[in-house]
C-alpha positions, 0 to 999 in steps of 0.5 A: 476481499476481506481482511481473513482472505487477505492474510490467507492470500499473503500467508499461502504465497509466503508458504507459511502455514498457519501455525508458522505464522500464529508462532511468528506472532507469539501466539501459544503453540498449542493455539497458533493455527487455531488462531490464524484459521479464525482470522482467515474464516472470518469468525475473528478479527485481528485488532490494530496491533496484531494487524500490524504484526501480521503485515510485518510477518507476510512482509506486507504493508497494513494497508494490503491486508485492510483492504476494502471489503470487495469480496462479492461483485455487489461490493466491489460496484459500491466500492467503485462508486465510492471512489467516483464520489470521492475521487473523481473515478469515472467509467467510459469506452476507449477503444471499444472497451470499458475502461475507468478514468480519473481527471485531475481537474476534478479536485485534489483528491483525483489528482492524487488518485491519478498520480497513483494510478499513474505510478502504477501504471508505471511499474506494470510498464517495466514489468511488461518490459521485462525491466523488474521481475514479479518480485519486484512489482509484487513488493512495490504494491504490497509495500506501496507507497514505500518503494513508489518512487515517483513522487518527489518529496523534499527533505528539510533538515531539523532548523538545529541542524541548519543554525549549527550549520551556518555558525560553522561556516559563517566565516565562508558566507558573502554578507551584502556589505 
């Protein structure tokens, strides 16, 4: 799907019209949805910047609107084969259905797909469940990888900030006298 759908699709989910959005980006009242029905009809592409103001105004990742251009069945296969060659994706039958499978043993960058994959999978899980409501998936993947919280990362304070803070209680530390 290209970029103009995309915001399309954002854009008519938020009930924004294209002229609310245009204005919202600080584009000229009198060209506001002029501008928006371009980048939606694909006659014009938003640059890098206005990319970003836009995600910011549908409430969006970038990278939701950047998607890869899978918007004909042609597309879509090459892109599916892209992510076999990079990424270890691979198609098979489970159950008498097709399906698509990633080994982590196929190097670092499928383990990555698989453990996003993986967290997907989760998410979709408790929305079955009843346990997060439409919103909240909606949000975790049109925000992801900001709300995925299943991987964990640790946070290591400034070196500054641990030096100030063994002075400070230097006196408190056993040494090994």
């Amino acid at each position: 799907m290209a970029i103009g759908e995309r915001i399309h699709f954002f854009r008519t989910m938020r009930g924004m019209t294209q002229k609310y959005l245009g204005l919202l980006l600080g584009f000229p009242e009198k060209s506001a949805d002029v501008r928006l029905a371009q980048y939606e009809m694909g006659t014009r592409s938003p640059k890098a910047e206005i990319t970003a103001a836009l995600a910011q105004a549908l409430d969006v990742s970038p990278q939701a609107l950047t998607v890869p251009d899978i918007d004909s069945y042609i597309g879509l296969a090459h892109t599916l084969f892209t992510l076999e060659d990079n990424y270890g994706l691979t198609v098979s039958e489970a159950d008498g259905e097709v399906c698509m499978k990633v080994s982590a043993d196929k190097g670092k960058d499928a383990a990555e797909l698989l453990q996003m994959l993986t967290a997907w999978k989760a998410q979709a899980d408790k929305l079955a469940a009843g346990e997060i409501s439409r919103e909240d998936y909606d949000r975790w993947r049109y925000h992801y990888p900001k709300y995925d919280d299943t991987e964990i990362r640790a946070s290591v304070p400034p070196k500054e900030l641990s030096d100030t803070l063994v002075e400070a209680f230097k006196d408190k530390l056993k040494t090994d006298d």
